[in-house]
BAPA-677454 format. One record per residue (C-alpha): residue in three letters; residue number from 0; x, y, z. Coordinates in Angstrom, 2 decimals. Layout:
BAPA-677454
(pt ALA, NUM, (X, Y, Z))
...
end
This chain:
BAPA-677454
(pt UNK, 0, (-18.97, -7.21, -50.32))
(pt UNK, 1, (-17.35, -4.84, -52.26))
(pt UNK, 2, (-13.51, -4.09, -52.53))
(pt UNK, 3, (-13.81, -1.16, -51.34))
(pt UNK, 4, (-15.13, -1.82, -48.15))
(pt UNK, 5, (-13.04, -4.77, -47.71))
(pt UNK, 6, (-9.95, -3.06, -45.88))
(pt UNK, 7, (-12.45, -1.88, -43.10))
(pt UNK, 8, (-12.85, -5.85, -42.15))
(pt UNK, 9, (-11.49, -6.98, -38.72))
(pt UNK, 10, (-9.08, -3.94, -38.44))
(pt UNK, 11, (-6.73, -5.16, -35.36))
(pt UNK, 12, (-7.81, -2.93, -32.32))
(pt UNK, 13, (-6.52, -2.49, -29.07))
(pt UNK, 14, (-7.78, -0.78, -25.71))
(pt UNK, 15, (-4.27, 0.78, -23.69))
(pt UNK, 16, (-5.76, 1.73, -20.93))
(pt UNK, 17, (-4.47, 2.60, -16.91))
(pt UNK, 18, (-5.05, 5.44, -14.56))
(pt UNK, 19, (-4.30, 8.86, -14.01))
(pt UNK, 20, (-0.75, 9.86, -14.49))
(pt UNK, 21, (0.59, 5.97, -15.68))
(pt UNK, 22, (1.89, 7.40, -19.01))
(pt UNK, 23, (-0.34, 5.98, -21.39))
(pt UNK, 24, (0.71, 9.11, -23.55))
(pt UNK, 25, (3.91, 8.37, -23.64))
(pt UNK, 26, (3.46, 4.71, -24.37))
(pt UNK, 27, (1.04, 6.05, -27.78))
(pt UNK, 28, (3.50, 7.95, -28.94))
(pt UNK, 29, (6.07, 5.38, -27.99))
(pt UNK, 30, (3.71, 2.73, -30.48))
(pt UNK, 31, (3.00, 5.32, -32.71))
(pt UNK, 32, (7.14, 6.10, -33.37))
(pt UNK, 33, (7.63, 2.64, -34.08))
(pt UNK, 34, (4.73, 1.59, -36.15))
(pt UNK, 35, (5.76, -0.25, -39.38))
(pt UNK, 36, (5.83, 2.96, -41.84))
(pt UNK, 37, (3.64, 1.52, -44.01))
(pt UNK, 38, (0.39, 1.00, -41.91))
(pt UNK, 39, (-1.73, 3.50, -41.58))
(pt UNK, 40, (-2.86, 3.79, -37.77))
(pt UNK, 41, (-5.85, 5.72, -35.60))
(pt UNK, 42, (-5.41, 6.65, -32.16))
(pt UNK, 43, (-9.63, 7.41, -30.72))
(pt UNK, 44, (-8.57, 9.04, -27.04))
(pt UNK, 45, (-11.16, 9.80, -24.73))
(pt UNK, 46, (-10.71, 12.80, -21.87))
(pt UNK, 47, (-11.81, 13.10, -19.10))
(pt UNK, 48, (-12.18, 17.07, -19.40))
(pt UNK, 49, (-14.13, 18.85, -21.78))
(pt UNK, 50, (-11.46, 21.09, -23.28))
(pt UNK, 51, (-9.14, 18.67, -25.13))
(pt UNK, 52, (-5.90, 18.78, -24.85))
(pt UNK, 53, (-4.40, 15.20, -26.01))
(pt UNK, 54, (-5.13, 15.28, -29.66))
(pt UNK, 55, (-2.31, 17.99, -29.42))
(pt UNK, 56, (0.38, 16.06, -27.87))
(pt UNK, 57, (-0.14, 13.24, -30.30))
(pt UNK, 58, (-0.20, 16.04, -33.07))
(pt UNK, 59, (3.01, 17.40, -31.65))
(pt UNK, 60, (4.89, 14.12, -33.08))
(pt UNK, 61, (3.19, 12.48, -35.89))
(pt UNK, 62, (0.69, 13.54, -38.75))
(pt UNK, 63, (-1.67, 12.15, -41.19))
(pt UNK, 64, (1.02, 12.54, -43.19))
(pt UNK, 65, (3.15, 9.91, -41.56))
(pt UNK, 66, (0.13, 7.34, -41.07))
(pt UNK, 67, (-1.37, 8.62, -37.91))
(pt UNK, 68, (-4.83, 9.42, -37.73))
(pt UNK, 69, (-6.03, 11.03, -34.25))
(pt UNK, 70, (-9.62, 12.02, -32.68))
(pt UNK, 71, (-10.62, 13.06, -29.22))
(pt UNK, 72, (-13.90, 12.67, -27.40))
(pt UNK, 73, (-13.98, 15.06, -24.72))
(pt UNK, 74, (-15.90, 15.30, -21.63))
(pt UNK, 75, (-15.64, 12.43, -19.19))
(pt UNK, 76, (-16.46, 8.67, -19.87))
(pt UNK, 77, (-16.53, 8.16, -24.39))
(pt UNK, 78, (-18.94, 4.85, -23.23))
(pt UNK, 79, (-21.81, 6.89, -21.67))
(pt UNK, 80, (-25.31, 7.66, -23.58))
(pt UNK, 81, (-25.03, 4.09, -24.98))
(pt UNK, 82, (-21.96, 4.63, -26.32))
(pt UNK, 83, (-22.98, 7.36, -28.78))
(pt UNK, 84, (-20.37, 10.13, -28.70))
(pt UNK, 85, (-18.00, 7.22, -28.84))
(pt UNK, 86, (-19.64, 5.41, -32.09))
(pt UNK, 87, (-19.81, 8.65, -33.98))
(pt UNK, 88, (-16.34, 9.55, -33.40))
(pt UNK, 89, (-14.65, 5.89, -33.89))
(pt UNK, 90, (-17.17, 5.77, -37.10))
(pt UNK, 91, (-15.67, 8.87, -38.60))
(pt UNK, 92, (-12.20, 8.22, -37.59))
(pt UNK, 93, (-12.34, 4.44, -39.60))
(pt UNK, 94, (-14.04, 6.24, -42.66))
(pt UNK, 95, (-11.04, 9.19, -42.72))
(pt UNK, 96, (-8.20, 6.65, -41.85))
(pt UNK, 97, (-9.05, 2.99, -43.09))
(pt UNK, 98, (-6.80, 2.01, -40.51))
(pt UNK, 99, (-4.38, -1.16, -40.47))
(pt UNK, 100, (-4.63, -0.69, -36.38))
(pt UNK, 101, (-6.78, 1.37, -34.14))
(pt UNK, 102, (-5.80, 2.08, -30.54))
(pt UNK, 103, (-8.49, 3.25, -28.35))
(pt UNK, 104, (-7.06, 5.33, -25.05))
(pt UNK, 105, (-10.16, 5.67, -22.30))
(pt UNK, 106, (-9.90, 8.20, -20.02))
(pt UNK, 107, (-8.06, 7.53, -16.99))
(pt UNK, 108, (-10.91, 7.55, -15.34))
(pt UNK, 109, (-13.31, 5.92, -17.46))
(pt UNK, 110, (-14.94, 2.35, -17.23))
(pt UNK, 111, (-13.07, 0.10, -20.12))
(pt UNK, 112, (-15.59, -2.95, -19.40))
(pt UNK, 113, (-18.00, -0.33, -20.84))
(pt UNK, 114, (-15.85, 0.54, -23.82))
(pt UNK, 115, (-14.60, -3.28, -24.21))
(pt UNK, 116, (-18.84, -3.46, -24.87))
(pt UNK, 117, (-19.19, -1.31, -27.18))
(pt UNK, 118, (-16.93, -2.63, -29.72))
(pt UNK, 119, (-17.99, -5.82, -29.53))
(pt UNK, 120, (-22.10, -4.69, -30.36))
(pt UNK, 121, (-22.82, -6.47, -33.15))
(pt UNK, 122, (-22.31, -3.08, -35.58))
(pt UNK, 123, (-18.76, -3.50, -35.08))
(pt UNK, 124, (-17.86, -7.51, -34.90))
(pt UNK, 125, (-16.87, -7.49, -38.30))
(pt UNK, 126, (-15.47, -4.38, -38.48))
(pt UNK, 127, (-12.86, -4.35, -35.50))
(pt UNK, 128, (-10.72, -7.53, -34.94))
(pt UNK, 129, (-10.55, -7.02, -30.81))
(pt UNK, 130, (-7.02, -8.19, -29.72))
(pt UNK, 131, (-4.92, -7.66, -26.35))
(pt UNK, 132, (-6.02, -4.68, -23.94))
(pt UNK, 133, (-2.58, -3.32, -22.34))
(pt UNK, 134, (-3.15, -1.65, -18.63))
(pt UNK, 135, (-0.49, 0.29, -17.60))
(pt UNK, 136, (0.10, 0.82, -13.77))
(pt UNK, 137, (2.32, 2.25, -11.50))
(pt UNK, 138, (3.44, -0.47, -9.39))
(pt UNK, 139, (4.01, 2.13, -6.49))
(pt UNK, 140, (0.70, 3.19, -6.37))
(pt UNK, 141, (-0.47, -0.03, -5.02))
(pt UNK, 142, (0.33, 1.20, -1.50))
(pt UNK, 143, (-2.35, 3.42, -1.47))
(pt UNK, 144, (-5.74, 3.27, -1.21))
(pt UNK, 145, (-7.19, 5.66, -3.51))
(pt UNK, 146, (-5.85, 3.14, -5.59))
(pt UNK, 147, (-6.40, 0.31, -4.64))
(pt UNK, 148, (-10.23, 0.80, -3.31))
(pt UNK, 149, (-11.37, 2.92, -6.52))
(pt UNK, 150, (-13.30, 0.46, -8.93))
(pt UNK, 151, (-12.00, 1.81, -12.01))
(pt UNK, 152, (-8.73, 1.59, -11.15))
(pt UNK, 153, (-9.20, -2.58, -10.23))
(pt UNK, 154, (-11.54, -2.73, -13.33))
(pt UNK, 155, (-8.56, -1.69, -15.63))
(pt UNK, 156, (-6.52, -4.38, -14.22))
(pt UNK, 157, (-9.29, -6.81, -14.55))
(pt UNK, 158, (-9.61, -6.59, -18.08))
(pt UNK, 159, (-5.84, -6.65, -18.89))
(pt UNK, 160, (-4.38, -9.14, -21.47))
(pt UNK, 161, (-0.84, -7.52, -20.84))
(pt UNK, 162, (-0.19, -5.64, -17.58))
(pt UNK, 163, (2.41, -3.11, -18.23))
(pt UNK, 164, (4.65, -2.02, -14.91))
(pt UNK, 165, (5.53, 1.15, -16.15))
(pt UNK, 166, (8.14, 3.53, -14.59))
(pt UNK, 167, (9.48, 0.89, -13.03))
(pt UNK, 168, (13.18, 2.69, -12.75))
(pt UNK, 169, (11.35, 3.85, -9.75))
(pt UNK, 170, (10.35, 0.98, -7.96))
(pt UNK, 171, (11.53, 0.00, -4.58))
(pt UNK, 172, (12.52, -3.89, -3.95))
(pt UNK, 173, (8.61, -4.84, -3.14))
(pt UNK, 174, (7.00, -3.51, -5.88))
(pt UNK, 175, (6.84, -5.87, -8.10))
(pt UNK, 176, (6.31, -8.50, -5.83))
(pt UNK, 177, (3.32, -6.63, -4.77))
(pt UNK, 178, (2.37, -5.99, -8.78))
(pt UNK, 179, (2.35, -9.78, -8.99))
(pt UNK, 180, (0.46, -10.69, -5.75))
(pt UNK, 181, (-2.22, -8.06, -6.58))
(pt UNK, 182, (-2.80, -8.78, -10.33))
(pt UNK, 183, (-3.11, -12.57, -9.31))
(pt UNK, 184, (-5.91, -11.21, -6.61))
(pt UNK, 185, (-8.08, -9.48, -9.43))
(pt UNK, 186, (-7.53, -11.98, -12.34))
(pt UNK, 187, (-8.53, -15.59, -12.85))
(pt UNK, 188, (-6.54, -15.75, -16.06))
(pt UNK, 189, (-2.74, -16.02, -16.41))
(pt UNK, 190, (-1.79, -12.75, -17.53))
(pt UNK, 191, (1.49, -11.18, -18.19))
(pt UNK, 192, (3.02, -8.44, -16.67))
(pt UNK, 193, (5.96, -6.51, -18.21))
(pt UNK, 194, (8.03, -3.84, -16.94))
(pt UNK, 195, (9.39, -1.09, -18.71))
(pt UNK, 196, (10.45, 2.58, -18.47))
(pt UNK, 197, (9.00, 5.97, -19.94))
(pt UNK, 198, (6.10, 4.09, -21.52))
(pt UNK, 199, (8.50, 1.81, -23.57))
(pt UNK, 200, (5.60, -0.70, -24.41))
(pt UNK, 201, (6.38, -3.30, -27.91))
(pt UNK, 202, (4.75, -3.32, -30.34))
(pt UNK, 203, (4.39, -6.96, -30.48))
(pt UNK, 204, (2.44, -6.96, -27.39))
(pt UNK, 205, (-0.48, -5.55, -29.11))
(pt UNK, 206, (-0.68, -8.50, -31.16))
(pt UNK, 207, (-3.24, -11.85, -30.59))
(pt UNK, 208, (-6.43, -12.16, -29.68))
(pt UNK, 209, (-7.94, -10.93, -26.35))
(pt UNK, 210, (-8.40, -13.38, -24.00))
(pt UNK, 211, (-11.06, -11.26, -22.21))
(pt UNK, 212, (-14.44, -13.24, -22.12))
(pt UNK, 213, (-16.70, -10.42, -23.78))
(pt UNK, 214, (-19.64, -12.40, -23.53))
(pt UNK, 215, (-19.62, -11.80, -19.85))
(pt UNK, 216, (-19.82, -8.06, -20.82))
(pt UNK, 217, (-22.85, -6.52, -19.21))
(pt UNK, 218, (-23.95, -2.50, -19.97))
(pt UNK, 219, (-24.24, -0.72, -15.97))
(pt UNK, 220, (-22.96, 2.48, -16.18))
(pt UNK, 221, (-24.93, 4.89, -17.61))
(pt UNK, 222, (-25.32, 9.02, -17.84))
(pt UNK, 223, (-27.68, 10.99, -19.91))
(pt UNK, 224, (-26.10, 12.95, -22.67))
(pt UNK, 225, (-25.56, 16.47, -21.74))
(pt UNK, 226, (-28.29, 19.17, -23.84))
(pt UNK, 227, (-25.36, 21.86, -24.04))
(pt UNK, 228, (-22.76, 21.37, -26.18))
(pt UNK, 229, (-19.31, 20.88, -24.52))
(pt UNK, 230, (-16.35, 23.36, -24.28))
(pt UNK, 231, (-14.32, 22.56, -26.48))
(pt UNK, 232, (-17.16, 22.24, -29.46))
(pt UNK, 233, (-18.16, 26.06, -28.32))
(pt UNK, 234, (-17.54, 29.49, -29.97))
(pt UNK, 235, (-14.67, 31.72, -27.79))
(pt UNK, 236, (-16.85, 34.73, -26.33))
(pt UNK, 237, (-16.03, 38.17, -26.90))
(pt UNK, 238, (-14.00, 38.03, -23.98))
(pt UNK, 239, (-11.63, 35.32, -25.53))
(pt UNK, 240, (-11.88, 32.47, -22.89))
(pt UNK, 241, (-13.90, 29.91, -21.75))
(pt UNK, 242, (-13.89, 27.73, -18.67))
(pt UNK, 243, (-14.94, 24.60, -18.12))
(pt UNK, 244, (-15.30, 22.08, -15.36))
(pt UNK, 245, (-16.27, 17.90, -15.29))
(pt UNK, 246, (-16.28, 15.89, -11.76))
(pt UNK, 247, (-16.63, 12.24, -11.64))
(pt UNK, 248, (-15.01, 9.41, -9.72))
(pt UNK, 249, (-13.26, 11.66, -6.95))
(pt UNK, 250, (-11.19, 13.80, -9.01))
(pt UNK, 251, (-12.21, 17.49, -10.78))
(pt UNK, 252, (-10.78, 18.54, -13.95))
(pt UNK, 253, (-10.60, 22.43, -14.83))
(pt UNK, 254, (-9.51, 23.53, -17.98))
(pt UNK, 255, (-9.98, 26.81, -20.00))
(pt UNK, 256, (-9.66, 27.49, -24.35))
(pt UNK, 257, (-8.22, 30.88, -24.80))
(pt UNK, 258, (-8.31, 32.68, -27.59))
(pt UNK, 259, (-5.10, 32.88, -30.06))
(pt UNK, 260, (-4.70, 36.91, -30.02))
(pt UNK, 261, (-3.92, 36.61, -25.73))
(pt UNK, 262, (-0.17, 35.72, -25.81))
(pt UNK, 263, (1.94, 34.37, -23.12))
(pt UNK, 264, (5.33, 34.50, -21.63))
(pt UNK, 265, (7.23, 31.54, -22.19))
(pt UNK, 266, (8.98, 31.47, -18.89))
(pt UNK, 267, (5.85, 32.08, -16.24))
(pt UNK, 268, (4.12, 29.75, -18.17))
(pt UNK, 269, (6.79, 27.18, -17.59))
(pt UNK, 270, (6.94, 27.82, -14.28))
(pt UNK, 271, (3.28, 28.07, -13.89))
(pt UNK, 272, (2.97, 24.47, -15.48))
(pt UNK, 273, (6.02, 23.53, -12.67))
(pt UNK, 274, (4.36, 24.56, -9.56))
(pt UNK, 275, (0.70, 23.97, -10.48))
(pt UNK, 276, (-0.16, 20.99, -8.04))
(pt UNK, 277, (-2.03, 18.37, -9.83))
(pt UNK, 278, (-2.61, 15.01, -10.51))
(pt UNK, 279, (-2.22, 15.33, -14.13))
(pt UNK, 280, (-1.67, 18.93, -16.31))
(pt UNK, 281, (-1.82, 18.95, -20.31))
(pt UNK, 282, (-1.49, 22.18, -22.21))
(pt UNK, 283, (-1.04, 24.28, -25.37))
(pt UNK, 284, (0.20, 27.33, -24.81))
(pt UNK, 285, (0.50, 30.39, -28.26))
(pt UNK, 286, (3.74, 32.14, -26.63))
(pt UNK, 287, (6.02, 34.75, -27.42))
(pt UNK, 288, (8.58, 32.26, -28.48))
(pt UNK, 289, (6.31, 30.05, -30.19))
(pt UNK, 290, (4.15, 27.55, -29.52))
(pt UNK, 291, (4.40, 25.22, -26.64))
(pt UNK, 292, (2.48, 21.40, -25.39))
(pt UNK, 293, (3.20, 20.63, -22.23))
(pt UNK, 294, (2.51, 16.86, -20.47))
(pt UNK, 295, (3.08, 16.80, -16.93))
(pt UNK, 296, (2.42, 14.31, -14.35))
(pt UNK, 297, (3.91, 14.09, -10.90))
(pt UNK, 298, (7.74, 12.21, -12.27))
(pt UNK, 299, (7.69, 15.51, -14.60))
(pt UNK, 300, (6.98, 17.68, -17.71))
(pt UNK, 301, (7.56, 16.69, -21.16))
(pt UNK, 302, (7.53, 19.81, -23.66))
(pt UNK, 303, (7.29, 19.92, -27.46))
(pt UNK, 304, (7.34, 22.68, -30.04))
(pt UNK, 305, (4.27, 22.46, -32.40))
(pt UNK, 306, (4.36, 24.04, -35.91))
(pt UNK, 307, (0.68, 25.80, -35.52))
(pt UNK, 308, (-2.65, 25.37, -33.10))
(pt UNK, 309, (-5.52, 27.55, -33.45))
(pt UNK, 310, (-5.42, 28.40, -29.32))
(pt UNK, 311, (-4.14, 28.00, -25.95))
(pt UNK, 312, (-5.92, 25.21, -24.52))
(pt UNK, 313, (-5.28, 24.09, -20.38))
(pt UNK, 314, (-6.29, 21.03, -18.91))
(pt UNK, 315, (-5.53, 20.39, -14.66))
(pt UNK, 316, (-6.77, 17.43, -12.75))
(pt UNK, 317, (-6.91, 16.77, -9.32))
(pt UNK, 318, (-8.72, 15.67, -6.44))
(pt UNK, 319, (-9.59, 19.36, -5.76))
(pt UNK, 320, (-9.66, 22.64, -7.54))
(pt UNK, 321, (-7.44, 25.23, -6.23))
(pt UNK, 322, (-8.74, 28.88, -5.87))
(pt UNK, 323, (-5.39, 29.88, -7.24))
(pt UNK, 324, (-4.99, 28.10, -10.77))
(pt UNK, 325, (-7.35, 30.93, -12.45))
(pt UNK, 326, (-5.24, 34.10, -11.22))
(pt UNK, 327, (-2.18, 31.72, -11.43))
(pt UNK, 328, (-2.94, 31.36, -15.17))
(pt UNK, 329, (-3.90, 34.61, -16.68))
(pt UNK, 330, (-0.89, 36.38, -14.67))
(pt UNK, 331, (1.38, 34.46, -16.91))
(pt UNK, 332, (0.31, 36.61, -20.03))
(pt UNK, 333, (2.84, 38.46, -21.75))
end
């Protein structure tokens, strides 16, 4: 081996995972702000649309320049095609960053057994060092069954080294109670749950070895590659937008790429992003007043000002597309 390829050996890696709307955003960027400044880290996130929206919100608060090294892979579940779209990204993103940690974010609907799988193929067993998988959940959302009866939502609590009960400022007396009753259900391990606030997750608990067996991993979920390139890889038409929609695992994501030269008004746009009913909205929005990223899930919004993006780019998910969001949008240009 040569020295050069010697700080791409067991580079600590860890999969922060949980479902729609947990805040696994906000507990990456909470990591991310108090990384030791001298590492170098890479964030791979996976989305469930096709637009891409989250490589913005990361790029809202930290830079290459500051360590942080960030790539997306659009378009539903990174593990699919054999893991392909996933390999060629996470290969890139080591050779740019030479990370001293790599966190991998799955879509909230993706299958992390699937993901867990890929990085341990033999390609990547000396390369990545796997340690502890954090799931974040909302401890409240255990009383319904959209939860509870979805198998990627159990599956992300199955895997969990560290189970994070986030938002827990909100929680009623039972909720953790039921946290611990229902994580002792799915896991034959011991494993820890913590609670925290606003995605608050230490850094130390990213630390130590998984204790996931992944020899029990077995490849099952499978889809065929699509031929036509995705949205957000596209050139904008003459008429300076493009639509796109995925569906998968009960829920419908729309989003649309707009091109830079169609300005909007600050204040629709903020109360478009208010009243739009979703599950989960993330957007970049070229302004009158600047440049806007927007991260909202159903506790609220979280807004930053970003120095430059090439376009505005939407992302909505939900259960169900509304007939609405499309007028809805386009009426808040200036």
């Amino acid at each position: 081996m040569t020295k050069a390829i010697e700080p791409l050996q067991a580079i600590p890696t860890n999969i922060i995972t949980g479902f729609l709307g947990v805040g696994k955003t906000s507990a990456i960027l909470h990591l991310l702000k108090n990384k030791p400044e001298q590492e170098r880290w890479a964030v791979l996130v996976n989305e469930f649309g096709e637009i891409g929206v989250d490589g913005a919100l990361f790029g809202a608060k930290h830079s290459e320049q500051t360590g942080v090294y960030i790539s997306e892979v659009p378009g539903g579940c990174m593990c699919c095609a054999a893991g392909l779209p996933m390999k060629i990204a996470l290969n890139e993103l080591i050779r740019r960053s030479k990370p001293d940690r790599l966190l991998i974010e799955p879509t909230g609907l993706g299958h992390p057994k699937e993901v867990l799988k890929a990085l341990s193929e033999s390609h990547y067993q000396s390369v990545l060092d796997i340690q502890k998988t954090i799931t974040l959940v909302d401890a409240r959302n255990l009383a319904e069954p959209r939860y509870t009866e979805h198998e990627t939502f159990n599956q992300q609590l199955v895997i969990a080294d560290i189970v994070v009960g986030n938002k827990a400022d909100l929680y009623g007396e039972s909720d953790r109670h039921n946290l611990e009753s229902y994580v002792a259900q799915l896991s034959k391990a011991q494993v820890d749950i913590v609670l925290t606030e606003y995605g608050a997750v230490d850094y130390n608990l990213l630390e130590g070895k998984t204790g996931y067996d992944l020899s029990r991993l077995h490849h099952h979920h499978h889809h065929e590659p699509s031929s036509r390139p995705l949205a957000g890889e596209q050139e904008l038409p003459s008429s300076g937008v493009i639509k796109a929609v995925n569906e998968g695992e009960g829920f419908i994501s729309v989003g649309w790429r707009i091109v830079p030269s169609k300005i909007f008004s600050y204040e629709k746009v903020r109360q478009f992003v208010e009243q739009t009913n979703s599950e989960r909205l993330k957007a970049v929005f070229i302004t009158e007043k600047g440049i806007y990223s927007y991260n909202k899930t159903r506790e609220g919004i979280q807004e930053w000002v970003l120095d430059e993006y090439p376009e505005s780019r939407i992302e909505i998910i939900s259960q169900k597309e509304s007939r609405h969001w499309s007028s809805d949008l386009f009426n808040c240009l200036a």
